[in-house]
MARNUSE-257320 format. One record per residue: z, x, y of N, C-alpha, C, O in turn. Coordinates in steps of 0.2 Angstrom, whole numbers, plus 2048, in hexadecimal, padded with zeros to 3 digits. Layout:
ZXYZXYZXYZXY ...
//
This chain:
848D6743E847D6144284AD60448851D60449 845D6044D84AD5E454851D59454852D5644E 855D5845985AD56459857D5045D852D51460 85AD4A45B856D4345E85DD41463863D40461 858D4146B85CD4246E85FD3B47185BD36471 867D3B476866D32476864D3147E866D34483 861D2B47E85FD2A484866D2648B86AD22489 865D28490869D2749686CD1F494872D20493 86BD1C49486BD1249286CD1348B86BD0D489 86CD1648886BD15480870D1847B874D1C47E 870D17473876D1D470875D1A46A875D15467 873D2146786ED2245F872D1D45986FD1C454 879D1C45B87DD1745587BD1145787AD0D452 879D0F45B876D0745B878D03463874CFF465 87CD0546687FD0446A87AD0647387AD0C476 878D02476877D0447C877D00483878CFA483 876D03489877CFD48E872CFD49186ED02491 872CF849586CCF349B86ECF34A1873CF04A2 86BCF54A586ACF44AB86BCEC4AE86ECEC4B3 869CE74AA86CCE24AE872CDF4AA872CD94AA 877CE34A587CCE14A1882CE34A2882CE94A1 889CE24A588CCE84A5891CE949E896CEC49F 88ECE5497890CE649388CCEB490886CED492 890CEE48888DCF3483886CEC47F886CE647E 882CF047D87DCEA47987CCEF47287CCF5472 87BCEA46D87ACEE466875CEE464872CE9467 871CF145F86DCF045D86DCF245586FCF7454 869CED45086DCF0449867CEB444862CE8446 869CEC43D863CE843B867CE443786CCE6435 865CDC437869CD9438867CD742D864CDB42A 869CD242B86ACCF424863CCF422861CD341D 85ECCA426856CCB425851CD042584CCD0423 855CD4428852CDC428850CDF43084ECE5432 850CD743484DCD943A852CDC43F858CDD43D 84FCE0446852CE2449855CDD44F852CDA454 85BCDD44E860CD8454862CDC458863CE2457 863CDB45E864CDE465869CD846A866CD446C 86FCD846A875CD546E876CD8471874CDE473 87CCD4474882CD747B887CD6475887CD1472 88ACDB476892CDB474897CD647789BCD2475 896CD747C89ACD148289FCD64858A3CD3489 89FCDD4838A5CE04868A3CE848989FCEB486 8A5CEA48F8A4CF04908A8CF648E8A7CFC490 8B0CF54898B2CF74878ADCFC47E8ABCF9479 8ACD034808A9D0647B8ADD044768AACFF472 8B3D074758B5D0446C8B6CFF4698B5CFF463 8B7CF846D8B4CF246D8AECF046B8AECEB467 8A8CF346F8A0CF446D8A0CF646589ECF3460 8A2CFC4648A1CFE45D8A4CFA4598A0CF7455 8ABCF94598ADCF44558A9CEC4528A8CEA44C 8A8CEA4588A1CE545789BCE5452898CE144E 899CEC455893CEF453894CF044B88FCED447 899CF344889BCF444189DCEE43D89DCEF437 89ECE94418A1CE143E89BCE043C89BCDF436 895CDF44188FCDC44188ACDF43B886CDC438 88DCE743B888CE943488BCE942F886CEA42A 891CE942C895CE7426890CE042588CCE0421 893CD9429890CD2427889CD4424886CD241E 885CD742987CCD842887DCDA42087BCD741B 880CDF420882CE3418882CDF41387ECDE40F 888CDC41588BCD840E886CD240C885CD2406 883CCE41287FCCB410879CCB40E876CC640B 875CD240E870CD340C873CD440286FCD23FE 878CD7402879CDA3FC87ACD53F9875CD33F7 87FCD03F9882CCC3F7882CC43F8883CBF3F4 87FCC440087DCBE400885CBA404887CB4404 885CBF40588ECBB40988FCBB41188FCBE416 88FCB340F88FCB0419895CB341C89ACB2419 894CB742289BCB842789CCB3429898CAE42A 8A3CB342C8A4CAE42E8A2CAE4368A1CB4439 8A2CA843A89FCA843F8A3CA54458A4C9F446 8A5CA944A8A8CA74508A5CA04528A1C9D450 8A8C9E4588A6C9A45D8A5CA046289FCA0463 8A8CA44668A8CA84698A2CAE46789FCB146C 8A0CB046389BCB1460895CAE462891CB1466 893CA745F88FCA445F88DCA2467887CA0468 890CA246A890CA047388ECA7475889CA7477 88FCAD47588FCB2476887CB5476884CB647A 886CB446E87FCB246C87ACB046F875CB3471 87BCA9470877CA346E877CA547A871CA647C 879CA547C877CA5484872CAE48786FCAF48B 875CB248186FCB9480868CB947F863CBD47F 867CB147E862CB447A85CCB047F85DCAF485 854CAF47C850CAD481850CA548284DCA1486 854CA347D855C9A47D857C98482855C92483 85BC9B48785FC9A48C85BC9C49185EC9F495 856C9B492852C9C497852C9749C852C984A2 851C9149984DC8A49C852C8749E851C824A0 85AC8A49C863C8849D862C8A4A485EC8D4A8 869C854A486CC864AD870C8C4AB871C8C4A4 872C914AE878C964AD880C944AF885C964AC 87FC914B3884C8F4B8887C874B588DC854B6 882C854B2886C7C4B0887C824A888AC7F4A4 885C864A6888C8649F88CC8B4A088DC8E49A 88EC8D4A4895C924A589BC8E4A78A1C914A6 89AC874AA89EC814AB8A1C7F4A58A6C7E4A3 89BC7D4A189CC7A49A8A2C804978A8C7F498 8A0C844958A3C894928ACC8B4948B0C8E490 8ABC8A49A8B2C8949D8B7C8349A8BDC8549A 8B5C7E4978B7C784938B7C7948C8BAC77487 8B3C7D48C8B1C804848B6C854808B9C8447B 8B7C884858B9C8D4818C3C8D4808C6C9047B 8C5C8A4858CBC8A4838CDC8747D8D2C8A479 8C9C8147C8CAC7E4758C8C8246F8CCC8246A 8C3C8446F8BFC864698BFC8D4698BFC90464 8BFC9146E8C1C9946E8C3C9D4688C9C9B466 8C0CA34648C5CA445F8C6CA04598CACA3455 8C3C9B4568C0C974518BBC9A44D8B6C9D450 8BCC9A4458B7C984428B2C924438B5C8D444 8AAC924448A7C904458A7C8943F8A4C83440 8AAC8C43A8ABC884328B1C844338B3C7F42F 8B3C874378BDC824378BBC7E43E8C0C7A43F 8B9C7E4408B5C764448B4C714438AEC71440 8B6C6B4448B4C6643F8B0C624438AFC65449 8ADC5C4438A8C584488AEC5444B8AEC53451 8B5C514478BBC4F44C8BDC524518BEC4F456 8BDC594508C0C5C4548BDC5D45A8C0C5E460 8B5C5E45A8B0C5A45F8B1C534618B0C54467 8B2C4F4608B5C494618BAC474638BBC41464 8C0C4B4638C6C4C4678C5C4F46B8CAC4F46F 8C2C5246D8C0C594728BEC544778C1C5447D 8B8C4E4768B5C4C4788BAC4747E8BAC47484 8BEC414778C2C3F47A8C8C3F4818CAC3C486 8C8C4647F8CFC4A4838C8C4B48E8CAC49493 8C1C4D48A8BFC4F48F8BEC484938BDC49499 8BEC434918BEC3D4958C5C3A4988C6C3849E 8C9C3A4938D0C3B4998D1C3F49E8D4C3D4A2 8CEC4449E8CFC484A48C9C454A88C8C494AD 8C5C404A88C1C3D4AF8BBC434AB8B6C424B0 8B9C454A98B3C484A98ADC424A48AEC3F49F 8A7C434A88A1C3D4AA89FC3D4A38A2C424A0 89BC3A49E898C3A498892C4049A891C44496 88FC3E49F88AC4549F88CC4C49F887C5049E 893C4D4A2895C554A3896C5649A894C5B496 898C5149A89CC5248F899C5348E899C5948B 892C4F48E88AC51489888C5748B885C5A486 888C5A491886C6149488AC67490887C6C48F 891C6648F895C6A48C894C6B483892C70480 896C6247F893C6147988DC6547688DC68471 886C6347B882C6647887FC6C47887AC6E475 884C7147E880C7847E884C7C479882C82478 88CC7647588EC7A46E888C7746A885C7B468 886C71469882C6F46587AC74464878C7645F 877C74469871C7A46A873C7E468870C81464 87AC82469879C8A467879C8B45E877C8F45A 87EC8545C87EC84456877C85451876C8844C 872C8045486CC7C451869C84452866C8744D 869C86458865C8E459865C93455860C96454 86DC9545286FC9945086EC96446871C9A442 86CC9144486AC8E43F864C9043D863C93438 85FC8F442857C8F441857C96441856C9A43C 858C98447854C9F44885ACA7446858CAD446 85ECA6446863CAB442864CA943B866CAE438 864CA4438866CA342F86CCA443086FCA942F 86EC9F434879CA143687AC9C430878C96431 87BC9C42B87EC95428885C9242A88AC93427 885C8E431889C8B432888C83433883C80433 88DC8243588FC7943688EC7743E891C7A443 88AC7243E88AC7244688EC6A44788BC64447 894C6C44989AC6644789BC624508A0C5E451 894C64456893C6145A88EC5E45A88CC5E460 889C5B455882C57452885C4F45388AC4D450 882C4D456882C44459889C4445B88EC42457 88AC46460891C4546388FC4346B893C43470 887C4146A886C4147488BC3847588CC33471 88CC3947B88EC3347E88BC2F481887C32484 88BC29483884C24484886C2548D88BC23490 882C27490882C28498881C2249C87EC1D49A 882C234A1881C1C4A6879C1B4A7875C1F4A3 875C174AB871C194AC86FC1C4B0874C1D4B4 86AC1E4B186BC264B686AC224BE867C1C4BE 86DC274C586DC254CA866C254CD862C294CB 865C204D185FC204D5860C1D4DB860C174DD 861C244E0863C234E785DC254EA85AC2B4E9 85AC204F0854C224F1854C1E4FB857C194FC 850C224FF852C1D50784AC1B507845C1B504 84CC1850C844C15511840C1A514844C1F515 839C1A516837C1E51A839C1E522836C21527 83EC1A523841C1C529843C21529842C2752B 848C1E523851C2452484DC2A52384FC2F526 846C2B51D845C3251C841C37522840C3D521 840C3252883DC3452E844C37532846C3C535 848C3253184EC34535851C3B531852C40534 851C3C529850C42528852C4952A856C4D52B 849C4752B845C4F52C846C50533846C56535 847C49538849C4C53F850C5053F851C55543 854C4E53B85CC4F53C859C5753885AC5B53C 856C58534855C61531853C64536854C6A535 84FC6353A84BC66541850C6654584FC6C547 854C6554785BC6654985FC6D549861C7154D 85DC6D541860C7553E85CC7A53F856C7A53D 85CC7F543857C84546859C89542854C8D540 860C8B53E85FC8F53885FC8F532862C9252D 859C89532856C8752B851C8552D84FC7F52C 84BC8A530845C85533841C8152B83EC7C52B 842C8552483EC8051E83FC7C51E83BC7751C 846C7B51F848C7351D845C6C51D845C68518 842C6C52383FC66526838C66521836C60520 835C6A51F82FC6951B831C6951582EC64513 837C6D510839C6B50A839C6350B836C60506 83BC5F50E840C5A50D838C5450E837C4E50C 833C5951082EC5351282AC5650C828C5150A 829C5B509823C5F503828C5B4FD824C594F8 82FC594FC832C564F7832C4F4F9833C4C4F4 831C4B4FD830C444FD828C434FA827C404F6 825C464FD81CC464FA819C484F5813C474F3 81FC4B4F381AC4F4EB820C4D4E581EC4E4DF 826C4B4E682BC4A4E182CC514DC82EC514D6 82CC574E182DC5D4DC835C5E4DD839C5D4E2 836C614D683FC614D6840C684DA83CC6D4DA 847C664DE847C6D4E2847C754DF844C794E2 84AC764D8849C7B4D6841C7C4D6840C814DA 83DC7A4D5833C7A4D4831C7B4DD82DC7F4DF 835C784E0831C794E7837C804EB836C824F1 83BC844E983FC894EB83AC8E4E7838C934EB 839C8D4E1836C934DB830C934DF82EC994DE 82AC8F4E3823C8E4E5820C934E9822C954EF 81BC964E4817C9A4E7812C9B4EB80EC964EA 810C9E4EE809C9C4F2802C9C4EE7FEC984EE 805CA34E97FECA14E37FBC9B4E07F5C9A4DF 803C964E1802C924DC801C8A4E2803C854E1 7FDC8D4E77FBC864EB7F4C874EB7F3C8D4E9 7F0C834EC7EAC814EC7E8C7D4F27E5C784F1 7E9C7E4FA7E6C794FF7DCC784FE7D8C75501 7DBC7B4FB7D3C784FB7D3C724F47CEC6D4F4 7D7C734EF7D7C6E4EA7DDC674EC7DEC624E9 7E1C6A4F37E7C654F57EBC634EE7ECC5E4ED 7EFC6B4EA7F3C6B4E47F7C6F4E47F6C744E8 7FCC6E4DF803C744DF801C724D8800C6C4D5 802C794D6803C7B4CE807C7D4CD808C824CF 80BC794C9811C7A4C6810C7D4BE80FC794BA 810C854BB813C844B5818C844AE81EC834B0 816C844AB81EC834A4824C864A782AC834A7 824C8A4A9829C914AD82CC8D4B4830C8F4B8 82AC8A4B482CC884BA82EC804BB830C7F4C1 82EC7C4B7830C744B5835C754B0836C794AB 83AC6E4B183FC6D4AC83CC6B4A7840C6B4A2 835C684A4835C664A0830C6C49A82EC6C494 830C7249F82BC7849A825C7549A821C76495 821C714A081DC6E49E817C6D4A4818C694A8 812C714A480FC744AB80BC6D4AD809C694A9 809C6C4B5809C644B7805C684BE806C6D4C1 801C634C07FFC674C77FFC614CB7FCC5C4C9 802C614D1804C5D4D8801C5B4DC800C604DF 7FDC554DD7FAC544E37FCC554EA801C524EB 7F9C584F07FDC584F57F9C514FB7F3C514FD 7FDC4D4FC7FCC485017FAC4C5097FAC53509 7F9C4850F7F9C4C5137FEC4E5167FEC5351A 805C4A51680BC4C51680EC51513813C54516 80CC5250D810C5950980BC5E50B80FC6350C 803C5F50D800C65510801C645177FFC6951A 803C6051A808C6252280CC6752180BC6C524 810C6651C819C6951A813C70518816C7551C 80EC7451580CC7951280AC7D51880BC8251A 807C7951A806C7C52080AC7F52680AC85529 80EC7A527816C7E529817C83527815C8752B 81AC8452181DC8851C816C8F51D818C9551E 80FC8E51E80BC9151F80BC9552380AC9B521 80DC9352980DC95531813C9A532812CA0534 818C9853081FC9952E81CCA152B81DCA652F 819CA152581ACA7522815CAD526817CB2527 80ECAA52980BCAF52D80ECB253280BCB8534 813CB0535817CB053A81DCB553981ECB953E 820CB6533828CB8531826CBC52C829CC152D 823CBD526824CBF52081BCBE51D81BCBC517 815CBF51F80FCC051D80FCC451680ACC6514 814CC5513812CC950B817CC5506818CC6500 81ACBE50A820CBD50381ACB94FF815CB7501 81ECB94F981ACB54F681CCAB4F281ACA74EE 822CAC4F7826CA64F7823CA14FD821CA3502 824C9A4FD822C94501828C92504827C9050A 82EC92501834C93504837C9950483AC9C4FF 836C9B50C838CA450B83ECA451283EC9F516 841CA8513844CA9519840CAC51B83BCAD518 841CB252383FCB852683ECBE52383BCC3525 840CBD51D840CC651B83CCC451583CCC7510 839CBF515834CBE50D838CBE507835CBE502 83FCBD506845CBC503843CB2501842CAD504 842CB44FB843CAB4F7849CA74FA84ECAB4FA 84ACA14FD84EC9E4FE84FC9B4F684CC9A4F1 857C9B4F785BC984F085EC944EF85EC914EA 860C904F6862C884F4862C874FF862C8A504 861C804FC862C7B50386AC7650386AC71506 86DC78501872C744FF878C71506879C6B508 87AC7650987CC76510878C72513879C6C513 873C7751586FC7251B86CC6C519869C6A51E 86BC6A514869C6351286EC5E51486DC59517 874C6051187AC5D51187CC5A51987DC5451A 87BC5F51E87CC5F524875C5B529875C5A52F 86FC5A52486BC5752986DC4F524868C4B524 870C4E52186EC4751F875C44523876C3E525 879C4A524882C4852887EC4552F881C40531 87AC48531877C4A53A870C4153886FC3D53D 86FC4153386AC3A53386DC3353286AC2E533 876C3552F879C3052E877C2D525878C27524 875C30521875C3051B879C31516879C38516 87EC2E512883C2C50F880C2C50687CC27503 883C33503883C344FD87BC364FA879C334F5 876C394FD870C394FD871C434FC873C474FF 86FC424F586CC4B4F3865C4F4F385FC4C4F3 866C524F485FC544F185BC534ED855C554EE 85BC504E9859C504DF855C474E2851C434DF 85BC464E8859C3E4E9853C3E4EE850C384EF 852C424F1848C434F1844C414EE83EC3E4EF 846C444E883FC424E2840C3C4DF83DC394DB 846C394E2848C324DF842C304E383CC2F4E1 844C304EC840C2A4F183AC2C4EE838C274ED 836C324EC831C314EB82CC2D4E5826C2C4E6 830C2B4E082FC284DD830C224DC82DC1F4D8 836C1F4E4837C184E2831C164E782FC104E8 82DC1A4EA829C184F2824C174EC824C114EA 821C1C4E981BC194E581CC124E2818C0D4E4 822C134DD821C0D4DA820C074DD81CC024DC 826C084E5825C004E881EC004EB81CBFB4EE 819C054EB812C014EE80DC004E8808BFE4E8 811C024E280EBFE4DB80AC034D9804C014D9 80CC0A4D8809C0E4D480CC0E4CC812C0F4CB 807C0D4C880BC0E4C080FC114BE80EC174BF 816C104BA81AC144B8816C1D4B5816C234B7 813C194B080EC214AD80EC244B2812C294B3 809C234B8806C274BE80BC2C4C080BC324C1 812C264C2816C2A4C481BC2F4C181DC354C3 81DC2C4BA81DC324B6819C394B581DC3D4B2 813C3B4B680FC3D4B5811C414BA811C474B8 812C3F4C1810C424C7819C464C781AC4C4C8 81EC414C5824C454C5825C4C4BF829C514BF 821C494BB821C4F4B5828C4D4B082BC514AD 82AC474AF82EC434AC82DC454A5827C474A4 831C4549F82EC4749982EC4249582CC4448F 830C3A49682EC3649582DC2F499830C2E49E 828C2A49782AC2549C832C2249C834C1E4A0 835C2449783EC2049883FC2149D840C1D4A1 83EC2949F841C2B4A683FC264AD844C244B0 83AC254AD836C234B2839C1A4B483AC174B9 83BC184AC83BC104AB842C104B1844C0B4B3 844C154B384BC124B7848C104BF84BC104C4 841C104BE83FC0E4C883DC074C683AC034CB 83DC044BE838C014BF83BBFA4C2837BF54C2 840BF94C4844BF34C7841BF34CF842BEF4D3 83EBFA4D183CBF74D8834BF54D9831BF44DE 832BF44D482CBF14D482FBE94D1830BEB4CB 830BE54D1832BDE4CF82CBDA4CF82BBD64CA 825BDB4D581FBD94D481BBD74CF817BD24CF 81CBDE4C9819BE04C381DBDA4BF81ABD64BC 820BDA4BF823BD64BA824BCF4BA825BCB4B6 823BCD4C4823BC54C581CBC34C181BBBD4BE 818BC74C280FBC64C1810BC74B980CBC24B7 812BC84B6814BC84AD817BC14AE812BBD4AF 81CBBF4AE81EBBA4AD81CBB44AF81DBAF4AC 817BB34B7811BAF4B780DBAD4B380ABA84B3 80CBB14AD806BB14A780ABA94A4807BA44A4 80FBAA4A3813BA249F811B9D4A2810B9849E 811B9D4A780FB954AB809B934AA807B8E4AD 805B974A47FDB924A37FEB8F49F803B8F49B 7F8B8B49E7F8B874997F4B874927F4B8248F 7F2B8B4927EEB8E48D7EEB9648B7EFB9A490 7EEB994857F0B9C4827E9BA04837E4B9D485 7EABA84827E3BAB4817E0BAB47E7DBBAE47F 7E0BA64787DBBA74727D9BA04757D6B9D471 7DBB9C47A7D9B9447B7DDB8E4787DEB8847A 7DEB914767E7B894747EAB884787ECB8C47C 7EBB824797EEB7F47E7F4B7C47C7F5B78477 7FBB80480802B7F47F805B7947F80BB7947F 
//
C-alpha cells in the first residue's frame, strides 16, 4: 500500500495549519462521533499535541463510559469565538469584553462558577464606572458561549451568566435640524481628502442605513431605475434582508458616489471606495472633524440614523413605517422617537372630550 502522504498545511495525526490562523488547529472525532475541527489557540507544536490528546482522551472516555470532562472557561471562549456563531459578533467590542473576562474567570472550571460569582463580577464592574450596557455586552457573550456550547456541542455544563442582564437607561436619541445637517455636509466639503464624506453623511440622513450597511454597499446591490438599495441578511444587524427606498437626495449622494467611481476606480465594486477601488473602512476622523468645522457638539455617526428617523416621525410618518424602513427588530425600538410626534397623541386624547361614547351613550 502506498505511503499516505502529508499535505504542506496538514499533518496525518490530526493536527494542521491555516492560512489565515497563526495557530496549530485540530482535527479529531469528537464523543458523537462527528468530526470537530478547532484552533488550539497556540502555535507552540507540543502544546498543539498536548491539547490534541486531552481532547481525544475526554471524546474517549465519554463515548465509552459516558464521563463529562470537565470544562474550561478558557476553553469555552476559545471555542465558542472559532466557530460560525460569531459571525454576526463585533470582534473588536468582544475582545474588549474578554479583557474583563478573563482576569477573573481565567483558568476556572466551568462547574466551579457559580451565578454569585457572576454577580460580584458584575458588582465590582460598576464600581469601576463601567455603564450597564458595556456589563451586559461582557455578561452575555459568557452567557451566549455557554447556551452555544449546550445546544450544539452536548457540553453538559452550567450557564452561571443566565438572567444576570442589567436594566439599561433608555437608549440615546441625538438628532439635529435640517439646518445644522446642511451646515454638515458643507463643513465635510471642506475635507478635500475625504471627497465621500459629504454624500455618506447625506445617503445616511435619507435612507437611515446603519454605517456599517452603507461602508459594506455595493453597486450590485443598487437599483437607480427601481430607486432601492438592497440590503441582505449578510449585511444588516438584524440578519434580516430589507430593501431602501432612495429619495431624491439620497440618489443625488449615488450619483456622486457614481461619478466618483467612473472617474478613479471604473472596476471597484464598492459605493464607498477610495482611488484604488480599495473599500473604505470607517469615517470616524473626518466626520469627527466636519461636525468640529459645523459647530456640532457630541453628534456621532450612528446619530444619522437617529435624525433620520426623528424627521420622519415629526412630519407624522407611523412608527411601523418607520421601523420598517430602519429595519428595527421590533417596534420597542422604534417607540423611543415616539415623544417627537406629541400630535398623535394630543389627537387620542381629544377623543375624551365628547360626549357620547361609540356605541351612543351619552356620558
Amino acid at each position: 500500500m502506498p505511503r499516505r502522504q502529508k499535505s504542506k498545511s496538514g499533518d496525518k495525526d490530526g493536527l494542521y495549519r491555516r492560512k489565515d490562523s497563526p495557530y496549530w488547529w485540530a482535527s479529531y472525532v469528537d464523543a458523537s462521533g462527528r468530526r470537530a475541527r478547532c484552533s488550539t489557540g497556540t502555535s507552540d507544536r507540543r502544546e498543539a499535541e498536548a491539547l490534541l490528546a486531552k481532547w481525544r482522551l475526554e471524546a474517549h472516555m465519554e463515548r465509552q463510559w459516558d464521563e463529562q470532562p470537565e470544562r474550561t472557561f478558557d476553553e469555552l471562549m476559545l471555542a465558542y469565538l472559532d466557530t460560525g456563531s460569531a459571525e454576526k459578533r463585533d470582534p473588536v467590542r468582544d475582545r474588549n469584553s474578554l479583557q474583563h473576562l478573563y482576569p477573573v474567570f481565567s483558568g476556572r472550571n466551568l462547574g466551579e462558577i457559580s451565578p454569585g460569582e457572576v454577580r460580584r463580577y458584575i458588582a465590582r464592574r460598576k464600581s469601576e464606572g463601567a455603564a450597564a450596557s458595556t456589563i451586559n455586552k461582557e455578561v452575555g457573550l459568557f452567557s451566549s458561549a455557554c447556551n452555544y456550547a449546550r445546544k450544539e456541542w452536548d457540553w453538559h455544563i452550567p450557564n452561571p451568566a443566565a438572567q444576570c442582564r442589567q436594566r439599561e437607561p433608555e437608549g440615546r436619541v441625538r438628532w439635529i435640524s435640517r439646518a445644522e445637517a446642511a451646515a454638515l455636509i458643507r463643513a465635510a466639503r471642506q475635507d478635500k481628502r475625504a471627497r465621500h464624506l459629504p454624500d455618506f453623511i447625506q445617503l445616511a440622513l435619507h435612507t437611515g442605513c446603519r454605517k456599517g450597511e452603507l461602508l459594506g454597499l455595493e453597486w450590485r446591490r443598487v437599483s437607480r431605475q427601481e430607486g432601492l438599495i438592497f440590503l441582505e441578511a449578510d449585511h444588516t444587524k438584524t440578519a434580516k434582508r430589507r430593501s431602501v427606498p432612495l429619495n431624491a437626495e439620497a440618489h443625488s449622494a449615488i450619483l456622486s458616489r457614481m461619478r466618483f467611481r467612473a472617474e478613479h476606480c471604473p472596476d471597484s465594486p464598492w459605493v464607498f471606495a477610495h482611488k484604488d477601488g480599495s473599500r473604505i473602512g470607517d469615517i470616524k476622523k473626518s466626520f469627527a472633524a466636519a461636525c468640529k468645522r459645523a459647530g456640532l457638539e457630541d453628534f456621532r455617526v450612528h446619530d444619522l440614523r437617529h435624525t433620520c428617523a426623528a424627521w420622519l416621525v415629526t412630519a407624522g410618518v407611523p412608527l411601523a413605517e418607520v421601523r420598517d424602513l430602519l429595519g428595527h427588530k421590533s417596534i420597542a425600538m422604534t417607540e423611543r422617537y415616539a415623544h417627537l410626534a406629541p400630535d398623535n397623541i394630543r389627537a387620542a386624547v381629544s377623543q375624551l372630550e365628547g360626549t357620547k361614547s361609540r356605541f351612543g351613550h351619552v356620558s
